[in-house]
C-alpha positions as CSV (number, residue, x, y, z in Angstrom):
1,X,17.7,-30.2,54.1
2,X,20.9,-30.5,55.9
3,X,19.7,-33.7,57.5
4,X,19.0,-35.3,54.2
5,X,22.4,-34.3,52.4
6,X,24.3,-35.8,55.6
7,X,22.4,-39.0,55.2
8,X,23.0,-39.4,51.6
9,X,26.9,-38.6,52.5
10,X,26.8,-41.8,54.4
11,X,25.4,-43.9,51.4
12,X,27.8,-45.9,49.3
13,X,29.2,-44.5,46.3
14,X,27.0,-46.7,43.7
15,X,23.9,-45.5,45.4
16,X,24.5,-41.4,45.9
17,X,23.6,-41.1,42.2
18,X,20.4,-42.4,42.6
19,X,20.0,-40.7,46.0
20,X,21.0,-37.1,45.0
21,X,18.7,-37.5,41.9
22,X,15.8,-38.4,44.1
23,X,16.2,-35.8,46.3
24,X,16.2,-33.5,43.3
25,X,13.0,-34.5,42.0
26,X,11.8,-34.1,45.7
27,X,13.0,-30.1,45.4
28,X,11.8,-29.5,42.5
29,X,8.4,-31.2,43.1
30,X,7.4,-29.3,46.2
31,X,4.2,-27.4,45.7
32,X,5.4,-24.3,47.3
33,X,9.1,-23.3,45.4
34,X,9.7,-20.6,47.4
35,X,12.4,-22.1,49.4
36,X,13.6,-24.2,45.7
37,X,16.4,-21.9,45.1
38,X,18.1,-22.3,49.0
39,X,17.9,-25.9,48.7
40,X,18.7,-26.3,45.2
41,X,22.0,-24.0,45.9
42,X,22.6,-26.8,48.8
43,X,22.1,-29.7,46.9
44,X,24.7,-28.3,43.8
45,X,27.1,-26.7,46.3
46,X,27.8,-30.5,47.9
47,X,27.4,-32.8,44.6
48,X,30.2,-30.2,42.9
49,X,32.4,-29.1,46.1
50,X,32.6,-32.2,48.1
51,X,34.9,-34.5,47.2
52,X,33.3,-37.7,48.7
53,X,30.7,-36.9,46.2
54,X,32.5,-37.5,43.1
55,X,32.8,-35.7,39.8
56,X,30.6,-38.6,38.2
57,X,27.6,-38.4,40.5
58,X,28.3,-34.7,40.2
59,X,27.6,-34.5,36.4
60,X,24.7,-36.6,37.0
61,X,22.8,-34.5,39.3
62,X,23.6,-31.1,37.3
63,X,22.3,-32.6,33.9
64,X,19.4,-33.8,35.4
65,X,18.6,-30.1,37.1
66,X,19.7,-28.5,33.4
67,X,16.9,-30.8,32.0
68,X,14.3,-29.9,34.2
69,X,15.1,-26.2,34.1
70,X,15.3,-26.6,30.8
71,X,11.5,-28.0,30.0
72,X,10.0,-25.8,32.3
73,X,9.6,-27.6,35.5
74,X,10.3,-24.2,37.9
75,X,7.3,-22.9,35.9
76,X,8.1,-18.7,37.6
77,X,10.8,-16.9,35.4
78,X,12.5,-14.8,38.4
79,X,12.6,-18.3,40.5
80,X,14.1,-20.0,37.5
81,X,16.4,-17.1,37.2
82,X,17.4,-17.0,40.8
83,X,18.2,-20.8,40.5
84,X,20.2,-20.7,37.1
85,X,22.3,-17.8,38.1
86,X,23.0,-19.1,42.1
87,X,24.2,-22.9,40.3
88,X,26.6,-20.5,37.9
89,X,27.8,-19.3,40.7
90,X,28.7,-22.5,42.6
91,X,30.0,-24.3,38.9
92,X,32.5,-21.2,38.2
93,X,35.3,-22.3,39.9
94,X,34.6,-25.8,38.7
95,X,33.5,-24.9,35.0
96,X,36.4,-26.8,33.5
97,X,35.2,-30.2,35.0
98,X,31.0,-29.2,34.7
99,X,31.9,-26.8,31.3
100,X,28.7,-28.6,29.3
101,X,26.4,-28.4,32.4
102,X,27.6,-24.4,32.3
103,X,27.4,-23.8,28.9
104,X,23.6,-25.0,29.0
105,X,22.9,-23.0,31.9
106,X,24.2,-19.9,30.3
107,X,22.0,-20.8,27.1
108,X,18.9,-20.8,29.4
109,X,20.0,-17.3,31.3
110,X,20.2,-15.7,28.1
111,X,16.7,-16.7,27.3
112,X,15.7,-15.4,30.2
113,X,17.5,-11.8,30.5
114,X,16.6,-11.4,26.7
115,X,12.9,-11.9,27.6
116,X,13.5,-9.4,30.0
117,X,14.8,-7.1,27.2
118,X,18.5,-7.3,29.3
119,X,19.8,-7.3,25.6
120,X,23.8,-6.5,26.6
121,X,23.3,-8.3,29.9
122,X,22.1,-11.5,27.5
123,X,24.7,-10.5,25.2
124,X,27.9,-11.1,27.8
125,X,26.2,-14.1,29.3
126,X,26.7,-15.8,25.4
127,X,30.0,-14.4,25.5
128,X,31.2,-16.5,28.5
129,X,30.5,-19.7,26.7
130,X,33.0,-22.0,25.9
131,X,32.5,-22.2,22.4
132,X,36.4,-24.0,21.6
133,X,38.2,-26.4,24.4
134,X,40.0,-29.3,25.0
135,X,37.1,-31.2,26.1
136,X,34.3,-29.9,23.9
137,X,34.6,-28.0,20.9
138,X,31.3,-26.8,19.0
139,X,31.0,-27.1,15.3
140,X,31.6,-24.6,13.3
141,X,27.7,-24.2,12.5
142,X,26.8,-23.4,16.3
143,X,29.2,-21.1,16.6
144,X,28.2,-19.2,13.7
145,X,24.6,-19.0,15.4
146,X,25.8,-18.1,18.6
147,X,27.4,-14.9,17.3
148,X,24.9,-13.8,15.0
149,X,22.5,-13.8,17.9
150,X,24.9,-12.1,20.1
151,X,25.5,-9.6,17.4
152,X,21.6,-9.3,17.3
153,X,21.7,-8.8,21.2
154,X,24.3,-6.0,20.7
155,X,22.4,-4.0,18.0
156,X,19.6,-3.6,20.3
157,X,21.1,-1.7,22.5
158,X,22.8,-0.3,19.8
159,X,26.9,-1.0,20.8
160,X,27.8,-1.7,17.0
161,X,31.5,-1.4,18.0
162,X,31.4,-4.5,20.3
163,X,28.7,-6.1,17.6
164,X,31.7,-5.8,14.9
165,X,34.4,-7.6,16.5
166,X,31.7,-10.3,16.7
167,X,30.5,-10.1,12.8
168,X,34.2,-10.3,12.1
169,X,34.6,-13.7,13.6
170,X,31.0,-15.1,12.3
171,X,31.9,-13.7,9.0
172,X,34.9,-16.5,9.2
173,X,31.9,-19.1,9.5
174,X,29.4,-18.1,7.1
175,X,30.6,-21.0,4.6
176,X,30.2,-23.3,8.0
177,X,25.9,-23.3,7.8
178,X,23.5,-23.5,4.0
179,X,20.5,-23.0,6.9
180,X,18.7,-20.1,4.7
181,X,17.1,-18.2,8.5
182,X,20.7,-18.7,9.2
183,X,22.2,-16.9,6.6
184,X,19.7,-14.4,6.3
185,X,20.2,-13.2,10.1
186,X,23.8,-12.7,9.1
187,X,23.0,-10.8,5.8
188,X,20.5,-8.8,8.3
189,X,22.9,-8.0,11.0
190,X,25.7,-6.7,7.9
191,X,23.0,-4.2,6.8
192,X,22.6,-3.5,10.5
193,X,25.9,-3.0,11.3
194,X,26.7,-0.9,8.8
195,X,23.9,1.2,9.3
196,X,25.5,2.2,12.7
197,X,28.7,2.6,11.4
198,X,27.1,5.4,9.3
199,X,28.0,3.1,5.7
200,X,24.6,4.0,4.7
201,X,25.2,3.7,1.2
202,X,26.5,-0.3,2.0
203,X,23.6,-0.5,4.4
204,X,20.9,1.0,1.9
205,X,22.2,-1.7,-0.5
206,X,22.5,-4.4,2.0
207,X,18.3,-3.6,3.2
208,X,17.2,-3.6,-0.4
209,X,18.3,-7.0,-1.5
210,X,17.1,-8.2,1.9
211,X,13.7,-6.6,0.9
212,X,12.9,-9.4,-1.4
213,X,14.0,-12.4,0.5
214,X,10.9,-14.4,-0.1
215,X,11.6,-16.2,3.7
216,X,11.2,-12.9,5.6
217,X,7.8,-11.6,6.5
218,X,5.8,-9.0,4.1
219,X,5.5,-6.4,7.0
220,X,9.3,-7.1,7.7
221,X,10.0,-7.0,4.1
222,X,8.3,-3.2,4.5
223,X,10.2,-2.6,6.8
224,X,13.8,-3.0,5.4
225,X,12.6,-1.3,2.4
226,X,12.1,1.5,4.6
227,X,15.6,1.2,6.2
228,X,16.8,1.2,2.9
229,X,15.3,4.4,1.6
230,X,16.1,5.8,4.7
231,X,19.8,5.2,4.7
232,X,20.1,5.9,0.6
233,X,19.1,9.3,1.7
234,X,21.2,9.7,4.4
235,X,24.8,8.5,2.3
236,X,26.7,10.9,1.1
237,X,25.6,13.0,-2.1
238,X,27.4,11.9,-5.4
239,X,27.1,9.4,-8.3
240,X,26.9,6.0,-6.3
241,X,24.0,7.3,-4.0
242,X,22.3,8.2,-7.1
243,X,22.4,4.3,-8.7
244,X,20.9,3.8,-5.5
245,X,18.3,6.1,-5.1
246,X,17.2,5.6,-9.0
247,X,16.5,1.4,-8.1
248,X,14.9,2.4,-5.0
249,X,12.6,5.4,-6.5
250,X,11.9,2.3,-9.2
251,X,10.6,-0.4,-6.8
252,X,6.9,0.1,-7.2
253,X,6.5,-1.0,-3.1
254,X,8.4,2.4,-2.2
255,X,5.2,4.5,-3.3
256,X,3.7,3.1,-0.1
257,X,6.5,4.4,2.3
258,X,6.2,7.5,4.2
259,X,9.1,8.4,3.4
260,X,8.3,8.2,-0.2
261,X,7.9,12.4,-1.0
262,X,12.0,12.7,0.2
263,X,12.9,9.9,-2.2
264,X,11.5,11.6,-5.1
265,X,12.9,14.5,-4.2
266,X,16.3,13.1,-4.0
267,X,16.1,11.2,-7.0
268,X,14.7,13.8,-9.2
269,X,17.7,16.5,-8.1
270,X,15.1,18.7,-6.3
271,X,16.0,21.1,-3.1
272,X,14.7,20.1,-0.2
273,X,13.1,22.7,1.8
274,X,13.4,22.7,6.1
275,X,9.4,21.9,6.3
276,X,10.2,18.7,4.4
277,X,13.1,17.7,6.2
278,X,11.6,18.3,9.6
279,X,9.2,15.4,9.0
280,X,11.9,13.2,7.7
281,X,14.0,13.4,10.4
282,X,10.9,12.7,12.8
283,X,11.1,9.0,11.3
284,X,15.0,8.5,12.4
285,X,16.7,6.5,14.7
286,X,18.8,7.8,17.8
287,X,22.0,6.8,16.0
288,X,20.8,8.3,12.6
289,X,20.7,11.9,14.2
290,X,24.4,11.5,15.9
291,X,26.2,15.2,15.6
292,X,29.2,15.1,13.9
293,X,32.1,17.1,14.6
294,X,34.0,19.5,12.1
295,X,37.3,19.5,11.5
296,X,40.0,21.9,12.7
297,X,41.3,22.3,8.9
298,X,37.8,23.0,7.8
299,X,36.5,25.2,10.8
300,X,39.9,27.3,10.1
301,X,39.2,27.5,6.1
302,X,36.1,28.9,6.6
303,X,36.7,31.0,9.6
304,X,39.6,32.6,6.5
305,X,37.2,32.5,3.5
306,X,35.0,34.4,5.7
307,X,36.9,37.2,6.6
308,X,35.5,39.8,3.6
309,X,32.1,38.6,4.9
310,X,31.9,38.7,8.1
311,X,29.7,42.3,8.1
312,X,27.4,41.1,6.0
313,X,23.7,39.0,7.2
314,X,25.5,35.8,6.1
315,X,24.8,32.6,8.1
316,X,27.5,31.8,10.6
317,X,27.0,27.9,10.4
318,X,30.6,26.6,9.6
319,X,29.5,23.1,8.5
320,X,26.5,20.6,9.3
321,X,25.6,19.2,12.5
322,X,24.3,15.8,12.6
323,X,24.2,13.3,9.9
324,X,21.0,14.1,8.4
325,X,21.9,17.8,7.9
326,X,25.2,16.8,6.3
327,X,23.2,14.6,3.6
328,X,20.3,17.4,3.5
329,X,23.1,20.2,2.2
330,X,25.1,18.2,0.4
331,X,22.0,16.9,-1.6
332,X,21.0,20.7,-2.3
333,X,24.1,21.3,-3.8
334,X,24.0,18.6,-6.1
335,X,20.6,19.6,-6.7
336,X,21.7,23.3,-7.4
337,X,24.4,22.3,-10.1
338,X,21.8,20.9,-12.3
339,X,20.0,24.2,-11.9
340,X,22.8,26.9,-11.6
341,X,26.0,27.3,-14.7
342,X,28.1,28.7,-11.7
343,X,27.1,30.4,-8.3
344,X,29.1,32.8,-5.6
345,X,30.3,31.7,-2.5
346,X,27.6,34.0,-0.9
347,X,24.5,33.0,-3.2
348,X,25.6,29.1,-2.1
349,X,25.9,29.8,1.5
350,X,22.5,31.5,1.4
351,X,21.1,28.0,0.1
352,X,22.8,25.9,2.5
353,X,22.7,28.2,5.3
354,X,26.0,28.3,5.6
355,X,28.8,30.3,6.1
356,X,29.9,31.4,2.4
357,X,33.1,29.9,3.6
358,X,31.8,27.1,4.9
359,X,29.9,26.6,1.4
360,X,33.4,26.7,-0.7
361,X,35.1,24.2,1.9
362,X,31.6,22.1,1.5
363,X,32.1,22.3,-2.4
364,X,35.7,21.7,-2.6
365,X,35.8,18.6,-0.6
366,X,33.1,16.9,-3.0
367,X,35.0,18.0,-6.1
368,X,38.1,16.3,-4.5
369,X,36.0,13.2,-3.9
370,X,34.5,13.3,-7.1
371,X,31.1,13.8,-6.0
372,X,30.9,16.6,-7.5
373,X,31.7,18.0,-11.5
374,X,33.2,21.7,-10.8
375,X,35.9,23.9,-10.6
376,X,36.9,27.1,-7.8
377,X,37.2,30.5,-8.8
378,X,38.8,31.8,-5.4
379,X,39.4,35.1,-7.1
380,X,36.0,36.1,-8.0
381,X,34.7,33.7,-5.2
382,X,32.4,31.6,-7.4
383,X,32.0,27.7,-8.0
384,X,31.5,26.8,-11.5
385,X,29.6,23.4,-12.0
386,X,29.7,21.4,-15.2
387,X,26.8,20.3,-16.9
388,X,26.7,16.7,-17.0
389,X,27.1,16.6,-21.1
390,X,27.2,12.8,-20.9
391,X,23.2,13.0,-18.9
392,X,22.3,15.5,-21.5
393,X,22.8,13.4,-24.3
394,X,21.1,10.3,-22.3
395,X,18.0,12.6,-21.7
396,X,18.1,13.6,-25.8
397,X,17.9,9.8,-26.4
398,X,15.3,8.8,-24.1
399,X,12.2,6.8,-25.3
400,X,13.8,5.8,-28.3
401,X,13.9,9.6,-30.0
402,X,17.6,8.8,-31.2
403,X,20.1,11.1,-31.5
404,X,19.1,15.0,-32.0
405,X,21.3,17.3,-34.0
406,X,22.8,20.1,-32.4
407,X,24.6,22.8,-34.2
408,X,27.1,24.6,-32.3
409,X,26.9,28.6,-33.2
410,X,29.5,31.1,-32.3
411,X,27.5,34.3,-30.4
412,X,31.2,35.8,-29.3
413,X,30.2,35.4,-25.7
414,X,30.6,32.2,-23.2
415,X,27.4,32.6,-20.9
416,X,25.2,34.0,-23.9
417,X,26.4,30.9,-26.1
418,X,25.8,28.5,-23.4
419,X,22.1,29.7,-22.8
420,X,21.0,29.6,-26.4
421,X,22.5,26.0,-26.4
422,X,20.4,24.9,-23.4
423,X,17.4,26.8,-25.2
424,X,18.2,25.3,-28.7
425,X,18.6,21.8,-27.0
426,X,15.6,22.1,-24.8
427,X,13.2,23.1,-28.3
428,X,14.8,20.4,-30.3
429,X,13.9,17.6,-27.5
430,X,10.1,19.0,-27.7
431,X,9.9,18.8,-31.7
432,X,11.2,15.6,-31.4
433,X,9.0,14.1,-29.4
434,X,6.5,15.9,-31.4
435,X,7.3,14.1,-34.4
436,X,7.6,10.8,-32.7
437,X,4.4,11.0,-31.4
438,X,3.3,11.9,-34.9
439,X,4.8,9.1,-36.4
440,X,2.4,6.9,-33.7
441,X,-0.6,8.7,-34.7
442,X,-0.9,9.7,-31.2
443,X,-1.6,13.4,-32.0
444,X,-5.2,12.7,-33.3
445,X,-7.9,15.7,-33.6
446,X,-5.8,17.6,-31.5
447,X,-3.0,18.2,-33.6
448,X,-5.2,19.3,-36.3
449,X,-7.1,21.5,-34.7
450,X,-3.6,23.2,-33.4
């Protein structure tokens, strides 16, 4: 090999093109390629590092090996590897005069490492390309896909913090490209990033509409409907996750889902029980079950609020642990303030299985965000929910019953006055629809023989 390079060196300057290009093809031709990425390393180190060579000639040669790399000439991956990353070595202190020759190569690598499932390796290979310079800038369109696939690289191996600097600066380009896959990859990698950053709520809505793209695959189209119902139940409990859950629980595809029973349950306000939420949490993702941390300010509330308590069987839990047990408790107390008029600090604990303390702290925080109709009695250490007047009056109107009349009667007592309103209510809601279903002569035989 070093024979042959010295003879070319004495050729003129019009013929080394032709000359390093033949001995090339002769490389890259030989029937055994195990010496290939020796000679190849040879043949790049003196077209780029000697100057009698020329930067010309040099150019020449390393398009013509990006071309054959690139159609599959070197037909073994780790030789074609070994070859891609060795001529990346040589060019690197050179990649200003060979930067188009390296960018290719470095497309090619990350081809290769992501076939290897190397996702972050692949990832920081993308990231060394010159993607704005003074002799080659990319349009805007190519730039946009090479972040949304190194975004896509980065998700794998779940870094979402590094993957959001890089959605910040494709989310500049997304007017750049009208290519529908295009733009679909970046809707798919907002859902996905927010997903890790634990926006479930944004990520549940983000996977829904995704659900329906026509362009995506009906297994894939399963599947984000599945991320979605799985992230609507993991977002925080309150008015917003509700919308959610009630277009979810509506789509008639979720009945299919696994994960269909906790939907329901969500959506219908019922209390999950441990058994339930044992198999749900068998369906999660690594980054779905992170622990969270409590506060100092709420560890020290509760640790005060507990104080009377603390010689009673109580649970000693002073808040939730992961994610999913966050959602699960704060769920069930939703769920119990459509159940309960008011409950004590003790009784809600017992439910959460948690610290009474920890329950008020749990409570107050979601009245403060408004997640949450209810007011604190510290004194006599209950929670006192409000009933949702506005949902009662939707449910008295439902089907098309109208408005029911509802006359208000003065029993001297609060609680007592409350509970013949719910009854009173509840009776006139079933003569109602009685009547209505009367009025459609749906009752038949049955009615009369009643």
């Amino acid at each position: 090999m070093d024979a042959k390079l010295s003879q070319l060196a004495t050729l003129s300057q019009k013929d080394k093109t032709a000359g390093y290009l033949a001995l090339l093809s002769d490389i890259l031709a030989q029937s055994n390629q195990g010496s290939a990425p020796n000679d190849l390393q040879l043949l790049v180190d003196t077209v780029v590092n000697q100057e009698s060579v020329g930067f010309v000639v040099g150019r020449q040669v390393l398009t013509e090996l990006v071309k054959s790399l690139g159609i599959g000439i070197v037909a073994d991956h780790d030789l074609r590897k070994r070859i891609v990353q060795d001529t990346l070595n040589v060019l690197q202190p050179r990649i200003v005069i060979y930067e188009e020759q390296v960018n290719a190569l470095r497309f090619q690598l990350a081809d290769l490492l992501e076939a290897e499932e190397e996702w972050t390796e692949a990832a920081r290979v993308l990231m060394g390309i010159s993607l704005d310079s003074g002799s080659r800038s990319l349009p805007d369109d190519e730039k946009f896909r090479i972040y949304i696939r190194i975004i896509r690289l980065l998700l794998e191996d779940e870094d979402s913090v590094q993957a959001e600097t890089y959605y910040n600066r494709a989310a500049s380009l997304s007017n750049s490209t009208t290519d529908r896959e295009t733009l679909l990859q970046f809707k798919l990698c907002q859902a996905r990033i927010s997903d890790y950053s634990r926006k479930f709520l944004e990520a549940a809505m983000r996977y829904h509409e995704l659900s329906w793209a026509a362009d995506i695959d009906e297994e894939e189209r399963k599947e984000l409907l599945s991320s979605a119902v799985t992230c609507a139940v993991l977002a925080p409990a309150g008015p917003n996750r509700s919308r959610v859950l009630a277009s979810l629980y509506r789509d008639e595809r979720s009945s299919e889902l696994p994960t269909y029973n906790i939907l329901s349950k969500m959506f219908l306000d019922h209390i999950l029980r441990p058994g339930e939420i044992k198999s749900f949490e068998q369906t999660l993702k690594p980054h779905q079950l992170a622990r969270i941390a409590i506060s100092s300010n709420d560890r020290l509330a509760s640790a005060v609020n507990d104080e009377e308590s603390s010689l009673t069987s109580a649970s000693r839990r002073t808040g939730p642990s992961t994610v999913l047990d966050r959602a699960v408790m704060e769920h069930n107390l939703l769920a119990s303030s459509k159940i309960y008029n008011n409950i004590t600090f003790h009784g809600l604990g017992a439910l959460l299985d948690l610290s009474p303390g920890a329950a008020e702290t749990m409570a107050r925080k979601m009245i403060e965000q408004g997640r949450l109709k209810g007011s604190i009695d510290q004194v006599d250490k209950l929670i006192w929910f409000d009933g949702g007047k506005e949902e009662d009056d939707a449910q008295g109107k439902a089907g098309g019953l109208g408005d029911v009349e509802q006359i208000t009667e003065d029993t001297g007592a609060p609680f007592t006055k409350r509970w013949d309103m719910q009854i009173r209510t509840t009776a006139a809601n079933v003569e109602a629809i009685v009547q209505h279903l009367a009025v459609k002569g749906l009752l038949g035989t049955t009615a009369n023989s009643i």
